[in-house]
Backbone as XML, in Angstrom:
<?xml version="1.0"?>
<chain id="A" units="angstrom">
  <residue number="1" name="UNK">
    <atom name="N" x="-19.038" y="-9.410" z="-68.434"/>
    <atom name="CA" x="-17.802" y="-10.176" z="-68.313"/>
    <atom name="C" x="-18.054" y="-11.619" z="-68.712"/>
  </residue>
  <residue number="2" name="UNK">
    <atom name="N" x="-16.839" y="-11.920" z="-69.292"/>
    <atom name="CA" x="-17.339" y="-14.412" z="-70.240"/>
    <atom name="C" x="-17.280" y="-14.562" z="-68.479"/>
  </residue>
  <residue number="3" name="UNK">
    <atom name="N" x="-17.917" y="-15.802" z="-68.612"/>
    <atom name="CA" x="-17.404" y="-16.476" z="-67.985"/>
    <atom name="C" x="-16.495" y="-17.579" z="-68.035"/>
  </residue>
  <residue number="4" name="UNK">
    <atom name="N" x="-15.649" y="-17.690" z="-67.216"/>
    <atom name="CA" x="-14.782" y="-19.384" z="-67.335"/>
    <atom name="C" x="-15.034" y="-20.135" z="-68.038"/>
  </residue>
  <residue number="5" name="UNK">
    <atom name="N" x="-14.418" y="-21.118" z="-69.091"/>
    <atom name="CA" x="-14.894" y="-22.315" z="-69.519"/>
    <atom name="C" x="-13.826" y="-23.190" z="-69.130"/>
  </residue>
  <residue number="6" name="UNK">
    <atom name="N" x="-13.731" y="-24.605" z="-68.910"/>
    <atom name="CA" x="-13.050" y="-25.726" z="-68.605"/>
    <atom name="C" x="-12.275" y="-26.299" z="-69.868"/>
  </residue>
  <residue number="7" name="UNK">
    <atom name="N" x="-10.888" y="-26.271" z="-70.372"/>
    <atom name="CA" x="-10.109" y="-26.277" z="-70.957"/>
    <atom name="C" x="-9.065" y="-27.539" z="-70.988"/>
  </residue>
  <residue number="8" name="UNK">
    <atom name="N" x="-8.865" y="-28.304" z="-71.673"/>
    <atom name="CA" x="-8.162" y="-29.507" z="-71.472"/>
    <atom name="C" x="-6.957" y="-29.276" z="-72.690"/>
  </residue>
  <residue number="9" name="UNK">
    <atom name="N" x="-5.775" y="-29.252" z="-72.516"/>
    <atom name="CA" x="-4.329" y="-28.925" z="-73.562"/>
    <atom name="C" x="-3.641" y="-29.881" z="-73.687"/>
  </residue>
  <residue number="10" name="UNK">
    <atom name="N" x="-3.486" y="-30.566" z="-74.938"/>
    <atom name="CA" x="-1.963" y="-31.712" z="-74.701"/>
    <atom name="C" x="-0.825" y="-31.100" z="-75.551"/>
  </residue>
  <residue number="11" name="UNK">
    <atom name="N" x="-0.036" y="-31.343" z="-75.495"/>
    <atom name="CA" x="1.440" y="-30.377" z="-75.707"/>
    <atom name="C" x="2.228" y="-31.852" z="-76.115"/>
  </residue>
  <residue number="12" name="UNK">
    <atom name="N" x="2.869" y="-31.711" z="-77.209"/>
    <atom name="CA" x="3.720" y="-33.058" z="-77.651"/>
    <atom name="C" x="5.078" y="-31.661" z="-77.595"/>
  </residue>
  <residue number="13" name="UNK">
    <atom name="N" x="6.074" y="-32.302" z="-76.887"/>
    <atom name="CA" x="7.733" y="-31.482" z="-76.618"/>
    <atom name="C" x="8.507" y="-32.387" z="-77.541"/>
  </residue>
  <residue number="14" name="UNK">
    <atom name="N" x="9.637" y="-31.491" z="-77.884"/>
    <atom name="CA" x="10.612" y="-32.283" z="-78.184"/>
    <atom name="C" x="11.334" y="-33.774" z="-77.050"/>
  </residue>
  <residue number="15" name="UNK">
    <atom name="N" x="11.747" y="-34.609" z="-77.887"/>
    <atom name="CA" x="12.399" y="-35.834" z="-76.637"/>
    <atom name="C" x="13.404" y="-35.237" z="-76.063"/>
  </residue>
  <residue number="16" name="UNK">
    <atom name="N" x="14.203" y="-34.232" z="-76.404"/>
    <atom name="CA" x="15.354" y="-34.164" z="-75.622"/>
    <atom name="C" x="15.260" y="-33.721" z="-74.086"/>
  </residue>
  <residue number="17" name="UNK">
    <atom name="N" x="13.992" y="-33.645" z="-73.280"/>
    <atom name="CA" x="14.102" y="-33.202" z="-72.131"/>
    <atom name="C" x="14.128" y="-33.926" z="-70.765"/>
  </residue>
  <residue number="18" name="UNK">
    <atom name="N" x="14.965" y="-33.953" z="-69.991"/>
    <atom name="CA" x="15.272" y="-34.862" z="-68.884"/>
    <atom name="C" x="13.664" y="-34.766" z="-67.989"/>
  </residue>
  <residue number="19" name="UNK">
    <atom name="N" x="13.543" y="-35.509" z="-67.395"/>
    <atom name="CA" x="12.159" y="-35.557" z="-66.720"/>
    <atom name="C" x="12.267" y="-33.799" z="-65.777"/>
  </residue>
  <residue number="20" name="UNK">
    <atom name="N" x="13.451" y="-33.872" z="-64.968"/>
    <atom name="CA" x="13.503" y="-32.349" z="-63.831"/>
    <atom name="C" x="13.051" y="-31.125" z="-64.613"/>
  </residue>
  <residue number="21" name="UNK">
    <atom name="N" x="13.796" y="-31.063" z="-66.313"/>
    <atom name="CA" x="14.168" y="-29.914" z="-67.807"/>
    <atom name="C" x="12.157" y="-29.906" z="-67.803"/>
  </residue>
  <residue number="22" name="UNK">
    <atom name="N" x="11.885" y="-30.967" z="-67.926"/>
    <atom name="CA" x="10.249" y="-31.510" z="-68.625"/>
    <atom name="C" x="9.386" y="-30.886" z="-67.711"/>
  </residue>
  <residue number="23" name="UNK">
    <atom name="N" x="9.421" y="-30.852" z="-65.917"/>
    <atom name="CA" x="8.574" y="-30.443" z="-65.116"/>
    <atom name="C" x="8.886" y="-28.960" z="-65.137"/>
  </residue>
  <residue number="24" name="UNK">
    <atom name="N" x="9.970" y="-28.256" z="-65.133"/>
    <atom name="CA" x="10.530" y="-26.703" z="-64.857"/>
    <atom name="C" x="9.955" y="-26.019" z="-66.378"/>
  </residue>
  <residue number="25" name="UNK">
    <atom name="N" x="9.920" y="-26.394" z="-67.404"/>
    <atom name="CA" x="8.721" y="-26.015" z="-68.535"/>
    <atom name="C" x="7.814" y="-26.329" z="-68.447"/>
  </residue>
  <residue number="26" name="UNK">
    <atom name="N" x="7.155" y="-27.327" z="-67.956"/>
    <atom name="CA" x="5.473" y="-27.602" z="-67.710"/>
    <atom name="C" x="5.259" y="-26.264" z="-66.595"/>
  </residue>
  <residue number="27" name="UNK">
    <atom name="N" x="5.785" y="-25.999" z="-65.763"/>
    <atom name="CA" x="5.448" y="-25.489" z="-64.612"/>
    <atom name="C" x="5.678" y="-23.806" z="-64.732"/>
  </residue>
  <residue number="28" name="UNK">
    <atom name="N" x="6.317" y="-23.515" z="-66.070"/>
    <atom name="CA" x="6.576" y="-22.349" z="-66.293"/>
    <atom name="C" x="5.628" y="-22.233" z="-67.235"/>
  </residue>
  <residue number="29" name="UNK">
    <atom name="N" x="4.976" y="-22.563" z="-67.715"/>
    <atom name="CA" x="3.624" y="-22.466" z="-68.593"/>
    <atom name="C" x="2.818" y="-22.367" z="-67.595"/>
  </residue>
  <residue number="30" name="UNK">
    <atom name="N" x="2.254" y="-23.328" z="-66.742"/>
    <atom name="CA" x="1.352" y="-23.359" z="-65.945"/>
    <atom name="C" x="1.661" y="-21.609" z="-65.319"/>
  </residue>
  <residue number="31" name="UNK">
    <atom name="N" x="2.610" y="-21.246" z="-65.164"/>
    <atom name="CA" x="2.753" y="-20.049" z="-64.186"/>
    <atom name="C" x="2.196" y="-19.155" z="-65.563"/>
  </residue>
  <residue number="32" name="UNK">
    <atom name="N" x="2.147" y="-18.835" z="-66.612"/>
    <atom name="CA" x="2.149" y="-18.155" z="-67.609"/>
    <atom name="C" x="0.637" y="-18.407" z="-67.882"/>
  </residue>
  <residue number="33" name="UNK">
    <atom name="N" x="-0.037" y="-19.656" z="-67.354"/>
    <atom name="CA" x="-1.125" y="-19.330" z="-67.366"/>
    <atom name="C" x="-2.174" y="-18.882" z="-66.292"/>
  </residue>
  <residue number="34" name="UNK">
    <atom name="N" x="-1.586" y="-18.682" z="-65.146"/>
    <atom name="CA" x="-1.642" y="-18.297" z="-63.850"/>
    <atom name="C" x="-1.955" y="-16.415" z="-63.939"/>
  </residue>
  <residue number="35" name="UNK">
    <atom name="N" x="-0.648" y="-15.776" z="-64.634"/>
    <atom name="CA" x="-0.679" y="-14.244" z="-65.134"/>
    <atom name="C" x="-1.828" y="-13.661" z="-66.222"/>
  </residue>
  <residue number="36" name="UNK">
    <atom name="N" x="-2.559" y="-15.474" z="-66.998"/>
    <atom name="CA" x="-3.520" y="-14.878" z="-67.578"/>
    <atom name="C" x="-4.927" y="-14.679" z="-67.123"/>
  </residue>
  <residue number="37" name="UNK">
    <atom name="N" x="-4.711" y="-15.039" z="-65.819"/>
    <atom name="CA" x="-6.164" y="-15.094" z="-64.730"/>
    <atom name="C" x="-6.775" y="-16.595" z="-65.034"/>
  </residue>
  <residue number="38" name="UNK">
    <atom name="N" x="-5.850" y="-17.629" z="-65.459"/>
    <atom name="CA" x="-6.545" y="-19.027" z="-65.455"/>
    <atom name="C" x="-6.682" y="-19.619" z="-64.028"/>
  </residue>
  <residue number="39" name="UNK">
    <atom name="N" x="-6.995" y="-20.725" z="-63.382"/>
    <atom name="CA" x="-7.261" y="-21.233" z="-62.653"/>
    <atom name="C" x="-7.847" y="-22.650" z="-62.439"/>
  </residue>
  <residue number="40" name="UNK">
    <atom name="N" x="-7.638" y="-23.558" z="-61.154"/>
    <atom name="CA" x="-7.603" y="-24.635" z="-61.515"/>
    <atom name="C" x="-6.930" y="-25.304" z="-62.217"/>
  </residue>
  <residue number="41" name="UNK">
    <atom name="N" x="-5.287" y="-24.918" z="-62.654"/>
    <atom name="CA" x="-4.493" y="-25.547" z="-63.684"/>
    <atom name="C" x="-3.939" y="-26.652" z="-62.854"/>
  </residue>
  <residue number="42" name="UNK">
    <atom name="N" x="-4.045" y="-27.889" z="-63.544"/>
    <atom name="CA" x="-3.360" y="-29.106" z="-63.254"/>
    <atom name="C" x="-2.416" y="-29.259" z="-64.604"/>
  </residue>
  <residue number="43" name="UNK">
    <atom name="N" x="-1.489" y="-30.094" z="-63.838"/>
    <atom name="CA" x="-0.419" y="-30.426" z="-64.744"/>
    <atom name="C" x="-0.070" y="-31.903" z="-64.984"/>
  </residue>
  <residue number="44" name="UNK">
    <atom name="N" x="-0.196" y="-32.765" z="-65.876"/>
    <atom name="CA" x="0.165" y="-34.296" z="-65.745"/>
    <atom name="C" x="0.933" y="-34.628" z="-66.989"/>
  </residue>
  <residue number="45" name="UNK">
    <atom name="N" x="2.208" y="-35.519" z="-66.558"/>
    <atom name="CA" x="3.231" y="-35.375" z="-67.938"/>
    <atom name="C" x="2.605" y="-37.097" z="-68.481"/>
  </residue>
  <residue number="46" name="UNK">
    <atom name="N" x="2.282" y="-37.018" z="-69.646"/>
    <atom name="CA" x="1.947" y="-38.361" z="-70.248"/>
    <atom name="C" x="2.950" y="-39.329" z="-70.254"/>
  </residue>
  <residue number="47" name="UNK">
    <atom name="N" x="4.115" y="-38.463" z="-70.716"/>
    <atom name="CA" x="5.184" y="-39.834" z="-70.601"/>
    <atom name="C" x="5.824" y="-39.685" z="-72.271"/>
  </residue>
  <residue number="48" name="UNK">
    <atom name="N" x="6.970" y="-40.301" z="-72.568"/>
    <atom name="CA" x="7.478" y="-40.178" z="-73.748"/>
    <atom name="C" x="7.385" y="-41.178" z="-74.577"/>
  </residue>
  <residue number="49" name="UNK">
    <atom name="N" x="6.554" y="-41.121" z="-75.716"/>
    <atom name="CA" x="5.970" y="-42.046" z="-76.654"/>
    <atom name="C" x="6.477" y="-41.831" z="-78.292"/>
  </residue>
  <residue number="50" name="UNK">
    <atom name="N" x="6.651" y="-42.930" z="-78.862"/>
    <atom name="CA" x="6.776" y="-43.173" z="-80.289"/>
    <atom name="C" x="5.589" y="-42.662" z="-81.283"/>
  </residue>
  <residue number="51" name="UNK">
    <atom name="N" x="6.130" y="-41.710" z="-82.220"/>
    <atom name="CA" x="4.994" y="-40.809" z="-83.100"/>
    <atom name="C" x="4.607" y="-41.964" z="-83.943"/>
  </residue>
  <residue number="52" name="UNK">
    <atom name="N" x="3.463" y="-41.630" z="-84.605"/>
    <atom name="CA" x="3.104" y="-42.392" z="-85.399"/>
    <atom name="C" x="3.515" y="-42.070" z="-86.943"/>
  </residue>
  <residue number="53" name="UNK">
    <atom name="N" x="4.370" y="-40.895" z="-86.882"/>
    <atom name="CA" x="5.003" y="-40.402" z="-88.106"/>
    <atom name="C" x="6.153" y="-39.271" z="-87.503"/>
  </residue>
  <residue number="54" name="UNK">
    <atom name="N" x="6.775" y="-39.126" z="-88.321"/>
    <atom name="CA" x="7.699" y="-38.152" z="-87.762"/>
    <atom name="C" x="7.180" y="-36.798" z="-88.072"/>
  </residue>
  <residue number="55" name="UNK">
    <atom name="N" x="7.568" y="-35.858" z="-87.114"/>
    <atom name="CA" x="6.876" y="-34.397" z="-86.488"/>
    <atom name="C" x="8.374" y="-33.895" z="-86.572"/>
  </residue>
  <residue number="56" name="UNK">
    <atom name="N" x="8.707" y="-32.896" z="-87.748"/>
    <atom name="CA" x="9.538" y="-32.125" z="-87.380"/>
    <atom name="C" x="10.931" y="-32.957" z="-87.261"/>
  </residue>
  <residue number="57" name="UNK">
    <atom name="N" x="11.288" y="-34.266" z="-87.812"/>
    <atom name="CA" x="12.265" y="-34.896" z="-87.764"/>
    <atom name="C" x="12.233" y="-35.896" z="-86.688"/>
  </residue>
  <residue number="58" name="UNK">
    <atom name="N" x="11.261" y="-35.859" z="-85.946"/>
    <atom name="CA" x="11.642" y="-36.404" z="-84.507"/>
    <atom name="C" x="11.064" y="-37.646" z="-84.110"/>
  </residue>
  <residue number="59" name="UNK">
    <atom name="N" x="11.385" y="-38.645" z="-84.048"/>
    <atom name="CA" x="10.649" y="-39.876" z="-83.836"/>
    <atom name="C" x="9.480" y="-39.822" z="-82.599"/>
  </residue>
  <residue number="60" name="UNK">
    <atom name="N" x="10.436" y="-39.640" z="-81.436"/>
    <atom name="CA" x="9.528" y="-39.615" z="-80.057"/>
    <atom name="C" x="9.275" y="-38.163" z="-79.736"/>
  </residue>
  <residue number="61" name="UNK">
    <atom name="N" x="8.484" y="-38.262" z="-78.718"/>
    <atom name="CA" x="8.169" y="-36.529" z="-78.164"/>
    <atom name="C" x="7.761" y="-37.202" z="-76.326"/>
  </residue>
  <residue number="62" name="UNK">
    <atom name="N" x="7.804" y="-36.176" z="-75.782"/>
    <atom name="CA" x="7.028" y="-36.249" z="-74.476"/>
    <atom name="C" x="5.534" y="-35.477" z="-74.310"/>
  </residue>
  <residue number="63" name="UNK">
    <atom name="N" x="4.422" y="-36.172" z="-73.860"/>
    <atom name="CA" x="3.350" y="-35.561" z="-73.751"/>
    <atom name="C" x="3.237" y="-34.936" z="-72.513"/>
  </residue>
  <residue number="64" name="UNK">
    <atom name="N" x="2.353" y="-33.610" z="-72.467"/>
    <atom name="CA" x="2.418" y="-32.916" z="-71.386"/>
    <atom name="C" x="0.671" y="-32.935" z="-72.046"/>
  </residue>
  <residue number="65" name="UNK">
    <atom name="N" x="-0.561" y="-32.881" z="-70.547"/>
    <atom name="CA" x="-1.618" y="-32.625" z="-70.577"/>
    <atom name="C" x="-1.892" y="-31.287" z="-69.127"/>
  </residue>
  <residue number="66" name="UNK">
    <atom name="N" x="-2.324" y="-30.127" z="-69.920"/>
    <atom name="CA" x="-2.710" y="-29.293" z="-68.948"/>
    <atom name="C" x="-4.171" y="-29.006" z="-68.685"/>
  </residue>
  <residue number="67" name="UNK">
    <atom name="N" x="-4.627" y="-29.057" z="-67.604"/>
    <atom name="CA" x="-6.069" y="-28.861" z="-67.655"/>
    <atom name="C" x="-6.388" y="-27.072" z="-66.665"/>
  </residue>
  <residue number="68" name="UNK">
    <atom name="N" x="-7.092" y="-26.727" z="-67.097"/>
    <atom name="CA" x="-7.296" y="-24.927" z="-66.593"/>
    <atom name="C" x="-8.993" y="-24.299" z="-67.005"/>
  </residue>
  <residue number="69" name="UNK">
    <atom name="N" x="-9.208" y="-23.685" z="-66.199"/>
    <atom name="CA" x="-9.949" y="-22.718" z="-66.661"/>
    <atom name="C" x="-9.856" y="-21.500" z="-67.051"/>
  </residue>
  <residue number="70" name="UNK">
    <atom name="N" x="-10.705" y="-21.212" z="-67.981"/>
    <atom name="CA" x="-9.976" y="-19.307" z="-68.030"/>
    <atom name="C" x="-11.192" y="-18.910" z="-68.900"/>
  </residue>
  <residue number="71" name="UNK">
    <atom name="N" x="-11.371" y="-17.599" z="-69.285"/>
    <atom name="CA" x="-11.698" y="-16.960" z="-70.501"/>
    <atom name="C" x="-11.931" y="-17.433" z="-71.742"/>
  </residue>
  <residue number="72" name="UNK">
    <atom name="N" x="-12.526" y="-17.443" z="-72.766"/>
    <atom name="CA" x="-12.470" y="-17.438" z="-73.649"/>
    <atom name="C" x="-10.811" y="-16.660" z="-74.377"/>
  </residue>
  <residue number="73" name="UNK">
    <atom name="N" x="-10.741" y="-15.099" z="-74.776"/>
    <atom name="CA" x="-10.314" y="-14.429" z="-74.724"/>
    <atom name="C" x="-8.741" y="-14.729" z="-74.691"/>
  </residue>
  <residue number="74" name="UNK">
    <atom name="N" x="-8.196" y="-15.285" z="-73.672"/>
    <atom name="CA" x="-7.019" y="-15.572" z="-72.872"/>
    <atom name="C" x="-6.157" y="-16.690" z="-73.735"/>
  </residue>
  <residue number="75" name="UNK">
    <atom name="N" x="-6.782" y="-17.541" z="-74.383"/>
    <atom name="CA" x="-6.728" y="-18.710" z="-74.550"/>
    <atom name="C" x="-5.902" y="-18.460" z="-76.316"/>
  </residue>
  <residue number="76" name="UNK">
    <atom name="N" x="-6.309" y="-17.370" z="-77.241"/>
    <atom name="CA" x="-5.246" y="-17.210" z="-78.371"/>
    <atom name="C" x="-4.203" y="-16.509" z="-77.793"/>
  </residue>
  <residue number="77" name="UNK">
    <atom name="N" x="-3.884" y="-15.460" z="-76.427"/>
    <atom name="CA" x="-2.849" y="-15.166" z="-76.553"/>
    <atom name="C" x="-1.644" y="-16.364" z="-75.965"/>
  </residue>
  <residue number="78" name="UNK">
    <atom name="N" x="-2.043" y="-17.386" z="-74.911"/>
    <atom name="CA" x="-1.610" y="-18.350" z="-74.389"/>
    <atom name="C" x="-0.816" y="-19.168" z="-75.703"/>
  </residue>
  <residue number="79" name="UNK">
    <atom name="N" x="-2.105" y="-19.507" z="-76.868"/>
    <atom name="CA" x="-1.424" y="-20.285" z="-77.707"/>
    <atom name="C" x="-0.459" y="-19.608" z="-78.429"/>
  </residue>
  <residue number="80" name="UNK">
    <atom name="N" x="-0.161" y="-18.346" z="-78.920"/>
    <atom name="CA" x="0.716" y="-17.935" z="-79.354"/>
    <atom name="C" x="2.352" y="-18.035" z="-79.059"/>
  </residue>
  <residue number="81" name="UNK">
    <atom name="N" x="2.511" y="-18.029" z="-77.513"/>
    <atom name="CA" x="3.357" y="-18.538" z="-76.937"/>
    <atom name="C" x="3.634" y="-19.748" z="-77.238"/>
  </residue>
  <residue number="82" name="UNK">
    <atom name="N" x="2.825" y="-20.701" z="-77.563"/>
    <atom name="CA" x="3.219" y="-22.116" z="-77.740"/>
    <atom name="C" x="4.038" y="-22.283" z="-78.866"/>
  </residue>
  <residue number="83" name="UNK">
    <atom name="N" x="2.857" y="-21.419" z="-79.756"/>
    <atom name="CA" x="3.318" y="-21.402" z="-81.515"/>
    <atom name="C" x="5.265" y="-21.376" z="-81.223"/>
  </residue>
  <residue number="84" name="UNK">
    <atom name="N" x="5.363" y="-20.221" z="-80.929"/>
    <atom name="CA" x="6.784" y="-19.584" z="-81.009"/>
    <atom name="C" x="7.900" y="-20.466" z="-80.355"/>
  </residue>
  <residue number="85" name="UNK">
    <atom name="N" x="7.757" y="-21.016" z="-79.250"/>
    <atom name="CA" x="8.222" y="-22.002" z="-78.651"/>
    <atom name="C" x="8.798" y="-23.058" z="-79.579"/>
  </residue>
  <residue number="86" name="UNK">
    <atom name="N" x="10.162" y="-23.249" z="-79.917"/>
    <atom name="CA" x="10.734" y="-24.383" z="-80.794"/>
    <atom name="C" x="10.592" y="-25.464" z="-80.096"/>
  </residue>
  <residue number="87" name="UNK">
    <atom name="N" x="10.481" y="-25.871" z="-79.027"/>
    <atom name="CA" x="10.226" y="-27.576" z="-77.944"/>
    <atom name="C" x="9.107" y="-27.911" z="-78.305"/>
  </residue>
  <residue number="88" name="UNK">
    <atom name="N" x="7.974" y="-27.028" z="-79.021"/>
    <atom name="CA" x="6.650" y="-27.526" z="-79.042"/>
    <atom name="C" x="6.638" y="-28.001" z="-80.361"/>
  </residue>
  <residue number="89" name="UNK">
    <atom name="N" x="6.233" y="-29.454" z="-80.591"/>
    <atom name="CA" x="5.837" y="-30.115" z="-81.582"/>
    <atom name="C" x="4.583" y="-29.878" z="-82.219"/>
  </residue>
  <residue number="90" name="UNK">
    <atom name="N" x="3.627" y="-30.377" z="-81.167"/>
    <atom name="CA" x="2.092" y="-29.622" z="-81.314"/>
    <atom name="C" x="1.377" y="-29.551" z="-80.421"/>
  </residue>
  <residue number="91" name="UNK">
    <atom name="N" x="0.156" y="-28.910" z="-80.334"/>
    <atom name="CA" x="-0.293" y="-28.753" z="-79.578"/>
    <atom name="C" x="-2.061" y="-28.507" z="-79.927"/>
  </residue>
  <residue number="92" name="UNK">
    <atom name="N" x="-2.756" y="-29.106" z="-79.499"/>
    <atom name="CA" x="-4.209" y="-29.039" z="-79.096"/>
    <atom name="C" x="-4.768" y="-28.579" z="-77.928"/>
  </residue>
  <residue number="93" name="UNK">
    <atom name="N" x="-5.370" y="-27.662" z="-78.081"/>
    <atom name="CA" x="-6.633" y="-26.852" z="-76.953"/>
    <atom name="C" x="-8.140" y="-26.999" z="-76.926"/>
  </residue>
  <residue number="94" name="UNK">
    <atom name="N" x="-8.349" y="-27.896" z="-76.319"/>
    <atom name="CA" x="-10.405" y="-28.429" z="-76.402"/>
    <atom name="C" x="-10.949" y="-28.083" z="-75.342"/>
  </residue>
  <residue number="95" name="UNK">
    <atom name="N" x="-12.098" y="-27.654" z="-75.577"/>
    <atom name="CA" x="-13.009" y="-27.025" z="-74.392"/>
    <atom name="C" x="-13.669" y="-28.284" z="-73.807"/>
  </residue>
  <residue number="96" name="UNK">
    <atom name="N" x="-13.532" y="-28.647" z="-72.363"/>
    <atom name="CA" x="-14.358" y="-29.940" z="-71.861"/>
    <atom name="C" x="-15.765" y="-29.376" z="-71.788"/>
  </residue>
  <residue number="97" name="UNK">
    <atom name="N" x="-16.245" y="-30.828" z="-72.581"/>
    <atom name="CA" x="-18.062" y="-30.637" z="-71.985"/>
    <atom name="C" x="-18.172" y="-30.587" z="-70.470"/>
  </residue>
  <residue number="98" name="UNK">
    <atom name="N" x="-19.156" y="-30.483" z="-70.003"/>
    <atom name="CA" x="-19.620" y="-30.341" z="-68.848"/>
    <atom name="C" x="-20.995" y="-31.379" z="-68.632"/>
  </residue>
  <residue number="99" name="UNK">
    <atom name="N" x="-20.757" y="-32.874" z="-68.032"/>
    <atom name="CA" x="-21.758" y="-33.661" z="-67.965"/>
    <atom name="C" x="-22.672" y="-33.466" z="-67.095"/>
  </residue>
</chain>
């Protein structure tokens, strides 16, 4: 069986989401990564910032950073969901070192 690795995600959303809209999708991911046997998921919303180019038409986005452990394994079917997701601008998945 892998073991766990420590996983750090930032998620750029579309701007249109009210802060309450912004936590009830952060938190429905987090649950979606909960069903994939992750653990340790924290959730922290960055805040809504000016792109440094436009993404998809969109000037601003809101950042969402999720941090989790899980599988190896777990981690392309998770992003696939993201892919498909029209709110998602982009998204990065990095494995944290371990100091």
């Amino acid at each position: 069986m892998s073991a766990t690795i420590k996983y750090e995600m930032m998620i750029l959303l579309t701007e249109e989401f009210n802060d309450s809209e912004l936590k009830t999708w952060a938190f429905n991911y987090a649950k979606g990564l909960r069903k994939l046997n992750a653990s340790e998921i924290s959730v922290i919303s960055r805040g809504k910032r000016d792109l440094a180019y436009l993404i998809k038409n969109q000037k601003r986005g809101n950042f969402i950073q999720i941090n989790f452990a899980s599988i190896p394994k777990c981690i392309d079917t998770f992003s696939n969901s993201l892919k498909f997701d029209s709110n998602v601008l982009r998204f990065l998945i990095l494995k944290k070192k371990l100091v």
